[in-house]
N, C-alpha and C positions, 0 to 999 in steps of 0.2 A: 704768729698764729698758725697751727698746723690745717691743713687743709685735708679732705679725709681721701684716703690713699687710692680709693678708686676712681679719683678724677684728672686731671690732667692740670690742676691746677700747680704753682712753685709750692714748696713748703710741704709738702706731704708728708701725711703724720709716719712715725715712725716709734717705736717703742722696744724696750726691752725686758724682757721676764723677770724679776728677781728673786719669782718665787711667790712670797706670800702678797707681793708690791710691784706694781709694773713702772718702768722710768721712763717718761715722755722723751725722748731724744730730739725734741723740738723745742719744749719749753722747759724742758730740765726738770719738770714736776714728776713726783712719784705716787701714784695712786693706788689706794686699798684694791687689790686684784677681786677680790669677794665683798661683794657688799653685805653688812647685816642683814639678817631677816628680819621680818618681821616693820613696822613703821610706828616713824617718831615725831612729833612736836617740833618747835621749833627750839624749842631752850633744852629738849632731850638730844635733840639731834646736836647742838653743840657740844652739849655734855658729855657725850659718846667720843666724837672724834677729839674730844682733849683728853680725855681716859683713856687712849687707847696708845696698845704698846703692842707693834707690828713692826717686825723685820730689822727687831734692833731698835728701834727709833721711840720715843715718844712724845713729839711734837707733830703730832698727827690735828689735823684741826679741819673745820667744816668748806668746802670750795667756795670762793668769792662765785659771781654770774659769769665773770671771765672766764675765770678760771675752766669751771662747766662746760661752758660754749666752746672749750677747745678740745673735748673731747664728745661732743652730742653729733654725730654723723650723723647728717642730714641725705646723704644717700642711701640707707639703710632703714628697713624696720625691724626691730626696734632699733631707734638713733643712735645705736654705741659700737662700736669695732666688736664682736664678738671672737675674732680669733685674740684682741689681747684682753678682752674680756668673758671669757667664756660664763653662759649661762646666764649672762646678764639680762635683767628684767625689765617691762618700761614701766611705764605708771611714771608719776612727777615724784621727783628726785630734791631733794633740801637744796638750798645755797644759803651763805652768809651773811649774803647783801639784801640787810635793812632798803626796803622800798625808802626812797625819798621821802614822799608827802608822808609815811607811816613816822620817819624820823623829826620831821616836824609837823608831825595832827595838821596838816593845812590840807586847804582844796579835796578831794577824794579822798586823803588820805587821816579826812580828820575822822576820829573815832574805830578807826581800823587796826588790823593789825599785819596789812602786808607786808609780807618778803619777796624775795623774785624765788621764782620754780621752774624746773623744766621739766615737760613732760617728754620721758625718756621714750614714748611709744612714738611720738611723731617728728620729737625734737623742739616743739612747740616752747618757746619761754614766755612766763606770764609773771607780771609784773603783781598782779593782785591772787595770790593763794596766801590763805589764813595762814600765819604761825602756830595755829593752836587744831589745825588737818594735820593730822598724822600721815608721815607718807616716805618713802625711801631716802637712804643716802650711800653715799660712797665719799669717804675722805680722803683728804690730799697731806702731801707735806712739802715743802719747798717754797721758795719764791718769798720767802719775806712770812712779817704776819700782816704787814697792812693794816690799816685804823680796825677800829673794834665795831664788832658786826653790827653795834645800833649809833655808828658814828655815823659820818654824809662820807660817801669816797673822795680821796682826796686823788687829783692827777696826776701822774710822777712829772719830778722836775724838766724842764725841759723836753717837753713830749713833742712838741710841732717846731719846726723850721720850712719858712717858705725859700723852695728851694730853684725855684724861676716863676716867673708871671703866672699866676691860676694854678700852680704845685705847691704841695705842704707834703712836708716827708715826716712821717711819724718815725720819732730817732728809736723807736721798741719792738718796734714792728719790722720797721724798713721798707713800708711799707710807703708808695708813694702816689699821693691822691689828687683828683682835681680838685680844685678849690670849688669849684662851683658846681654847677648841676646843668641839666638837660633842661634844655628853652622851652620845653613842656613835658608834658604825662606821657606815655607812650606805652602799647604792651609791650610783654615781656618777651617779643621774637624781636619789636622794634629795636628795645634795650641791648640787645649784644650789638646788633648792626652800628648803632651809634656809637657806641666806646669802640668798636675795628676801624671804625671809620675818623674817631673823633682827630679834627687838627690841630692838637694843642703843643707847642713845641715841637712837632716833630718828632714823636715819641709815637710807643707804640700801647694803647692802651687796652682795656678789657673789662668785662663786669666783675664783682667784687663777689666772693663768697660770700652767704651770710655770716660765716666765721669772721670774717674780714672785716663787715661792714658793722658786726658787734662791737670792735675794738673802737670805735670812734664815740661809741655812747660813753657820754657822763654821766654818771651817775649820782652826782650831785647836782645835776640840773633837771629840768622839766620844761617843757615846751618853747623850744626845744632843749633835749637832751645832749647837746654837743657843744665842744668850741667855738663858740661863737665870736670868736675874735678871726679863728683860721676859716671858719666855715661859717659865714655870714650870710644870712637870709635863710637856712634852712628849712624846706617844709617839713611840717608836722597835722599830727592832727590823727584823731582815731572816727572810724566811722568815717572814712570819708577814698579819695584817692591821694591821699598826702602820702603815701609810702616810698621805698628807695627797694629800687631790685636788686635780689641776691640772684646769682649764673646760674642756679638750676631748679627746675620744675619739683615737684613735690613726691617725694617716692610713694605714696600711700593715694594720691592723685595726680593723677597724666596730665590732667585738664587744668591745674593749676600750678604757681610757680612761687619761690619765697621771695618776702618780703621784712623790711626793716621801717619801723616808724618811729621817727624823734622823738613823737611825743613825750617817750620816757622812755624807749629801747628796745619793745617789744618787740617777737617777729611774728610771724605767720605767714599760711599759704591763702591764697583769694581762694576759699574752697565756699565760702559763708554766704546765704543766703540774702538777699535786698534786704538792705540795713541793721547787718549782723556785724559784728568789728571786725571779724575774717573776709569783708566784701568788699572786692573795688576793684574797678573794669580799666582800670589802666596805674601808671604809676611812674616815680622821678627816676633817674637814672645818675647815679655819680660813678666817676670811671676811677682805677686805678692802674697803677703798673709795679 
């Protein structure tokens, strides 16, 4: 997962122009340089990036949430590289991936019709925007096509290896996590102190990008939304302090910093008001390296 190139984190995204398509030099993905005008549905906006025939290609198709989330710079307003994307606009952006509860009418999601969204102005992803709010997109091509957009995600094979006591090493990523979490809530100046400090193996650890901390969401599960084989006991929960820190404060708020909730994968910054889903005065910390 590329990490956005003005920070200091490993992975820094990196691209190449091709003209009408730019090529992720990270994730190998090629992205529509120009998004349409104008906004779409959710069955229009599919139907657009499978019509469509850019740069030679036409297996051009609509971004998974991953997908998304590895190009939404969260240092940035609006949340998108604008030198490899010039003119690019925010406002909430399509993705592919069928909301869970919308793919099985259960709990929240009965009677609904969510998808996941991002909105490119803050970088914010939201688990409940209607498929039938018209609203931007930008297409990809590469990387597979992956189950069909109103299927459940399936995990690629072989994704976690524990790889010593309280490590799991995502083999996609390379990415390698503590198995557990912080013995409590803590703010978000606490949270870096604790993974610099953490003594697990003898390693040397760090807080996790929200880019980073996206890749562990399932998205065929729900509370929690993760491996619960590799990552047991996870908190969750919306409306509450059940969150996981992402390493940087919020570029559109000083006073707040991001955050990831199992619940179902959501992120946000604590910018929200007493008892608003954006609100919570402290929050979990899981390290990686």
């Amino acid at each position: 997962m590329p990490n956005p190139a003005s920070t200091t984190l490993p992975n820094r995204a990196s691209t190449t122009d091709l003209g009408e398509s730019v090529h992720d030099n990270v994730t190998c993905l090629d992205w529509q340089k120009t998004e349409p005008s104008g906004t779409y549905t959710w069955d229009q906006a599919l139907a657009y990036c499978d019509g469509l025939t850019l740069q030679g290609h036409d297996d051009w198709r609509l971004p998974t949430r991953v997908e998304l989330t590895s190009i939404v710079d969260f240092t940035q307003s609006p949340a998108i590289d604008r030198a490899s994307f010039p003119g690019a606009p925010g406002g909430f952006h399509k993705t592919a991936s069928d909301w869970i509860l919308t793919i099985r009418q259960a709990g929240a999601g009965a009677g609904r019709d969510f998808a996941w969204a991002f909105n490119v102005s803050d970088g914010i992803v939201s688990n409940a925007y209607s498929k039938a709010t018209a609203s931007a997109l930008r297409c990809v091509r590469g990387g597979g096509t992956g189950e069909a957009p109103t299927a459940p995600a399936v995990a690629p094979p072989n994704q976690y290896t524990v790889v010593a006591t309280g490590e799991v090493q995502d083999n996609y990523t390379a990415l390698i996590w503590q198995q557990g979490y912080s013995p409590a809530t803590m703010t978000f100046a606490e949270a870096g102190t604790y993974c610099s400090t953490l003594a697990l193996n003898g390693r040397t650890w760090r807080l996790p990008s929200i880019r980073e901390l996206a890749t562990l969401v399932d998205e065929a599960q729900v509370a929690p939304a993760i491996n619960r084989t590799m990552f047991p006991n996870t908190q969750y929960g919306s409306r509450s302090n059940n969150w996981y820190w992402g390493s940087h404060a919020s570029r559109s708020n000083a006073q707040a910093a991001w955050a990831l909730n199992f619940d179902d994968g959501f992120t946000g910054f604590n910018a929200g008001a007493s008892g608003a889903w954006n609100y919570w005065t402290a929050a979990w910390t899981k390290c990686v390296r």
